[in-house]
Structure formats: C-alpha cells, structure tokens
DOGU-751539 format. One line per field, with one value per residue (C-alpha): residue number from 1; residue in one letter; x, y, z. Coordinates in steps of 0.25 Angstrom, whole numbers. Example, Ala and Ser with C-alpha at 12.3 -4.5 7.8 and 13.67 -1.06 7.14 Angstrom:
! DOGU-751539
num	c(1,2)
residuo	c(A,S)
xx	c(49,55)
yy	c(-18,-4)
zz	c(31,29)
! end
This chain:
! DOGU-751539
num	c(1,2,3,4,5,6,7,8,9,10,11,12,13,14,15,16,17,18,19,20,21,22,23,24,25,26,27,28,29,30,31,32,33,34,35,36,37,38,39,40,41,42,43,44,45,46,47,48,49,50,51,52,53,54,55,56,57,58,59,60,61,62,63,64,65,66,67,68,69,70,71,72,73,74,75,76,77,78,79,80,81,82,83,84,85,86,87,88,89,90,91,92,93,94,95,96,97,98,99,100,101,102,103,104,105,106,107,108,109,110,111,112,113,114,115,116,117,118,119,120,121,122,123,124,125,126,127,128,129,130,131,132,133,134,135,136,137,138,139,140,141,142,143,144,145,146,147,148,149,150,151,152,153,154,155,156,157,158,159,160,161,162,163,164,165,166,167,168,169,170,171,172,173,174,175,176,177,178,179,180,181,182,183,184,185,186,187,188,189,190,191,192,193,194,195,196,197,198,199,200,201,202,203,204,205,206,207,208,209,210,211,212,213,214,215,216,217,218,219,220,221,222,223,224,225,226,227,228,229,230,231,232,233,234,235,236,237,238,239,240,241,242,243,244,245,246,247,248,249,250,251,252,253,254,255,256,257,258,259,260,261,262,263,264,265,266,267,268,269,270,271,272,273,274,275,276,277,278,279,280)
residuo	c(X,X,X,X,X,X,X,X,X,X,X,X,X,X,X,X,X,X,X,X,X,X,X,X,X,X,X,X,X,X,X,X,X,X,X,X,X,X,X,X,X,X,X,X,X,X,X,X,X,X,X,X,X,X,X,X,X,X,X,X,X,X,X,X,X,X,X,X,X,X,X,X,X,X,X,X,X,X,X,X,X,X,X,X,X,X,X,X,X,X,X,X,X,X,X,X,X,X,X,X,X,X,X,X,X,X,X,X,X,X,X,X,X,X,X,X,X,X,X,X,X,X,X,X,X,X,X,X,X,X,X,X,X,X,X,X,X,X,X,X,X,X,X,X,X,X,X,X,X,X,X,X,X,X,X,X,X,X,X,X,X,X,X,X,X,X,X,X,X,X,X,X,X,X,X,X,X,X,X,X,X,X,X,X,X,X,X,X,X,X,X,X,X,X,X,X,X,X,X,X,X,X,X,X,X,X,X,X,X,X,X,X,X,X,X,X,X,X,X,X,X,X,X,X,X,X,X,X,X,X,X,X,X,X,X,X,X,X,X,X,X,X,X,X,X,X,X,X,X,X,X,X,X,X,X,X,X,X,X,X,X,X,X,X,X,X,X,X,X,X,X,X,X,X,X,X,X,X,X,X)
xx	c(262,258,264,257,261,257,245,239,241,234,221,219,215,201,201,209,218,233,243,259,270,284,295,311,316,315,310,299,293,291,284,277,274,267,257,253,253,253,265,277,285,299,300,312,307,317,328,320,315,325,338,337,336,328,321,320,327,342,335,343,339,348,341,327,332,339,325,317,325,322,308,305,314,302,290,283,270,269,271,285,285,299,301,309,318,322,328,327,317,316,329,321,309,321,326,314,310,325,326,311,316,328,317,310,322,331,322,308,300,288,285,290,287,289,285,280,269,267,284,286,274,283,293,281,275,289,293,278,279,292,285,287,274,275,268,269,268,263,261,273,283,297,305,300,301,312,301,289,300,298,289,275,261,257,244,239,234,222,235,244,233,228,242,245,233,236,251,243,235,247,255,243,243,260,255,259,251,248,253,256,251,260,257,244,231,221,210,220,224,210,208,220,216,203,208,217,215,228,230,236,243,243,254,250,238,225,215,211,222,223,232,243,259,267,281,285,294,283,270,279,283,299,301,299,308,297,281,272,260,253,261,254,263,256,267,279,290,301,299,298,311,319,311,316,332,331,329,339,349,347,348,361,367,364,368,353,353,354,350,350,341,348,361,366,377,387,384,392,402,405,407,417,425,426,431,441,444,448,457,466)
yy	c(-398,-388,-389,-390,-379,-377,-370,-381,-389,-381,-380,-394,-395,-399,-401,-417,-424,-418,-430,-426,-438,-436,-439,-435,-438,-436,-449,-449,-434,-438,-451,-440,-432,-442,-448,-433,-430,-414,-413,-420,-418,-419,-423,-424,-437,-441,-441,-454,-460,-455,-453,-462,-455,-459,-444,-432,-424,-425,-421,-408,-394,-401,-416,-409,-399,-411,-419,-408,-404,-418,-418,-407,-410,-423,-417,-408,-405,-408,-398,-403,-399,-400,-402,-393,-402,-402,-390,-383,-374,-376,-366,-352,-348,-341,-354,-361,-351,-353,-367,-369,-358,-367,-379,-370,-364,-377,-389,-386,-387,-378,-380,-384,-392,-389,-397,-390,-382,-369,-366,-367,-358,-345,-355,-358,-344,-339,-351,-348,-333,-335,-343,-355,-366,-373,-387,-388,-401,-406,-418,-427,-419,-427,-417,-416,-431,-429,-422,-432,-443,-450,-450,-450,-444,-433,-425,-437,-427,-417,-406,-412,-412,-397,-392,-399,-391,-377,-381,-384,-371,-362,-369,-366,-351,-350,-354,-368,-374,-388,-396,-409,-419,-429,-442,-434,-440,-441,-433,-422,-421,-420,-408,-402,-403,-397,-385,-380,-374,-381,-397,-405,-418,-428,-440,-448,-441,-447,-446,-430,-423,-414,-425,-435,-436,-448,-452,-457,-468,-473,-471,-483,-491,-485,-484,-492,-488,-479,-482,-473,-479,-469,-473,-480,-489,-487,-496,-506,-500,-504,-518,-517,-510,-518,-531,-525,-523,-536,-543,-532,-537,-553,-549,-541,-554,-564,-557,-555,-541,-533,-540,-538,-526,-520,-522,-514,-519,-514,-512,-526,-518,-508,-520,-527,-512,-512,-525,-523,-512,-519,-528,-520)
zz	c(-383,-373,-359,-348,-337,-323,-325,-333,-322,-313,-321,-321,-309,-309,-323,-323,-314,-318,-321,-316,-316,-311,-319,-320,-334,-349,-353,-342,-346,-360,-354,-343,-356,-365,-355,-353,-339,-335,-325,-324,-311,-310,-296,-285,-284,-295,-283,-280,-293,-302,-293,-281,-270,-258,-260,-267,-258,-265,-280,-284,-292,-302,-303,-304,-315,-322,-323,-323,-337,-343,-341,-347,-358,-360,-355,-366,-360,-345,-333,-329,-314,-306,-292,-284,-277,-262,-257,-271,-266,-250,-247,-252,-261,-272,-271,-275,-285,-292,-293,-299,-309,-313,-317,-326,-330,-334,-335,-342,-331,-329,-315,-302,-288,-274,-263,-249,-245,-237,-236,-249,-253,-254,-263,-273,-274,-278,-288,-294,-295,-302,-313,-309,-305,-293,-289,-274,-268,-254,-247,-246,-251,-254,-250,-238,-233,-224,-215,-218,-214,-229,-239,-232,-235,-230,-225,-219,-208,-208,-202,-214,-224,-221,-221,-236,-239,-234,-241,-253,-254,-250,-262,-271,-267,-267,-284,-285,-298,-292,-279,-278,-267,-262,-254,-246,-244,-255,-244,-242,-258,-260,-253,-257,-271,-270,-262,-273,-285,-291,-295,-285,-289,-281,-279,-267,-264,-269,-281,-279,-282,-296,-302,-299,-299,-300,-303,-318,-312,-302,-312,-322,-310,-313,-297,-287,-276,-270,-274,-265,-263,-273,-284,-295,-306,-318,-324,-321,-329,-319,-319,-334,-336,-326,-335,-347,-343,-337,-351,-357,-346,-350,-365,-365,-355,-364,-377,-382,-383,-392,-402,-417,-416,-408,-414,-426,-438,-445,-461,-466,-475,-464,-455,-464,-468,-452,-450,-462,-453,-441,-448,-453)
! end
C-alpha cells in the first residue's frame, strides 16, 4: 500500500476536500488507517486529551516522540504529521531544525507541525530545506493561549484577518506544504484558501477550507471535558463504554462473571494426578 507523502497532499487541493484526524496511539492509527483518511496528526493536544493537563504547553520532545513512534507503528498509509511541541523549536532555527529531525529519525513520521506565522518563517524555510515538510498552522494557536488569554478565536477583525493572511502567504513562501486554520472565521478562511496555492485544513473555520481536522477522541464522543463549539460527535462511545464496565462491575460483584465460556478446566485425569499430589 503506497503511503501518502506531503506532496500528495499538496496536489489535492482543488481536486477533493482532504480528510486529517488527530490521534496519539497505536490502536487509534489503525482505526485512523482503515476509515482511509489522508493525514493523521499527532497533536500536543494529547497533554489534554491523553495526559490531563489543562493545556498543551507541559507536552515534551520525549511524550511527542513516544506517540509519535506508536502511530506510526499502526498507520500504513497516511501522512502522519507530528507537532512540534512548545518550546521545541521557539529557542532558535538549529533548534527547530534538530528536533523535527529526531521525528523522522526515531518515530516514522514523515512530516512535521509548527504553530506561528512571520517569526517562525526562517524556522520553516530551514526545517524544509533540510528535507523535512512543514505544516504551518495560524489562528488559534494552543501554545500561544497565554497571550490570547484562553483558548478564543481569532481574526475576528479586518487588522487580524489581513495579518493571518500575510502570515499565511509568508508561510507558503518559507515552503510549508499545507497550513492548518484554527478557530478563525469561515469569511476569512475563505479567503485564505483561495489566496494560496497549498491546501489549508480547517478545524473551526467553516466549509471553504481545503479539508478538515478533528480529534479521534472527540469524533467518538471519548472526551468530553472540553467540546468546542465546532466539534461534531459522530458517535457516543463514552457513554457506551462506561455502560459496558458498569454491567462488567455488577457481574464480577455478584459472581456472574466469568462465566463458563470464559472459564477454562483442567483435563480430569490431570486434576485427579494433582490432587493425588497434594495429598501426599
């Protein structure tokens, strides 16, 4: 099965609408990898859904590497993409360029994720020109909430919405194969899409992008300590799982499980040489 790279990414646009999902675990790319979508992320994200932080700003180069390595060990076709964590790339562009290297070189992915506009330009234009792609990603950036003051949309303003654009076009010229739109307005996300030659996938930012991203966990209704208002549960697995241990818990209380297909036996004569055995 032929693997998906960057590039292919990057002609789609214009062609269909490119499917991406985040996910951060063996068992989930193999899902992620059946149902056939084109990219899965493996977000910082997984400090909130995965770790329980209230943010992704204590995810590590060492928890990304980790999930990174198990997704890849269950996706066999998709792009796997891997976010560069907070402050993995911030300190210099060496910096930046070294520790997208290690994804590639330790966990199998094949591309990586950085979140910012026109500073980081100089960051992406090395990471690319050392063989590496690079999806940029604007809007509400996570990383970034301590400045926003939470996690709130942004570009609500003609200044704000011209400023993602110009951070848009720069990161298309620095190299970056596709850029991701968080929580901006559908208007603006439209414009943006039709400016640049690469995809842009949108989460939170309307209809027009060049495809969507959501979250594994929030796509089966896993999460629910944090639904943004764009998420759409297209099933009810949480409830379903904590129906199904409820029912395991009453079973193993009143002695009903396991039952007798679950329960092995001893062959009879074995049984009876054993018992021998233990009177003696």
């Amino acid at each position: 099965m032929k693997k998906i790279t960057a590039p292919d990414i990057t002609a789609l646009k214009g062609q269909r609408k490119i499917t991406m999902i985040t996910a951060y675990d063996y068992p989930s790319a193999l899902i992620a990898d059946a149902a056939e979508v084109d990219m899965i992320l493996v977000g910082d994200s997984l400090g909130m859904v995965v770790l329980g932080y209230d943010d992704t700003l204590a995810v590590t180069m060492e928890d990304m590497l980790h999930h990174c390595a198990a997704v890849s060990r269950g996706a066999s076709k998709a792009l796997i993409v891997a976010d560069l964590p907070f402050m993995s790339y911030h300190e210099s562009v060496s910096q930046a360029v070294s520790n997208a290297g290690r994804f590639l070189q330790k966990t199998g992915v094949r591309a990586v994720k950085l979140e910012g506009g026109r500073p980081y330009c100089e960051h992406v234009r090395a990471i690319v020109n050392a063989g590496i792609p690079v999806q940029g990603h604007l809007g509400l950036t996570p990383q970034h909430v301590a400045n926003f003051g939470g996690f709130k949309a942004q570009g609500k303003t003609a200044e704000a919405a011209a400023g993602l654009l110009e951070d848009a076009l720069a990161l298309q010229d620095a190299g970056c194969f596709s850029i991701v739109l968080e929580a901006v307005p559908a208007e603006v996300a439209e414009v943006i899409t039709e400016k640049l030659d690469i995809p842009t996938i949108g989460i939170g930012a309307g209809p027009s992008t060049s495809g969507q991203v959501l979250v594994f966990h929030d796509i089966l209704g896993l999460f629910d300590k944090f639904v943004p208002k764009f998420v759409k549960k297209y099933a009810h697995i949480r409830e379903d799982a904590i129906e199904a241990i409820s029912e395991y818990r009453r079973e193993v209380s009143v002695g009903d499980f396991p039952g007798a297909e679950q329960t092995n036996h001893m062959n009879a004569d074995e049984l009876r040489i054993f018992k021998d055995m233990l009177n003696k």
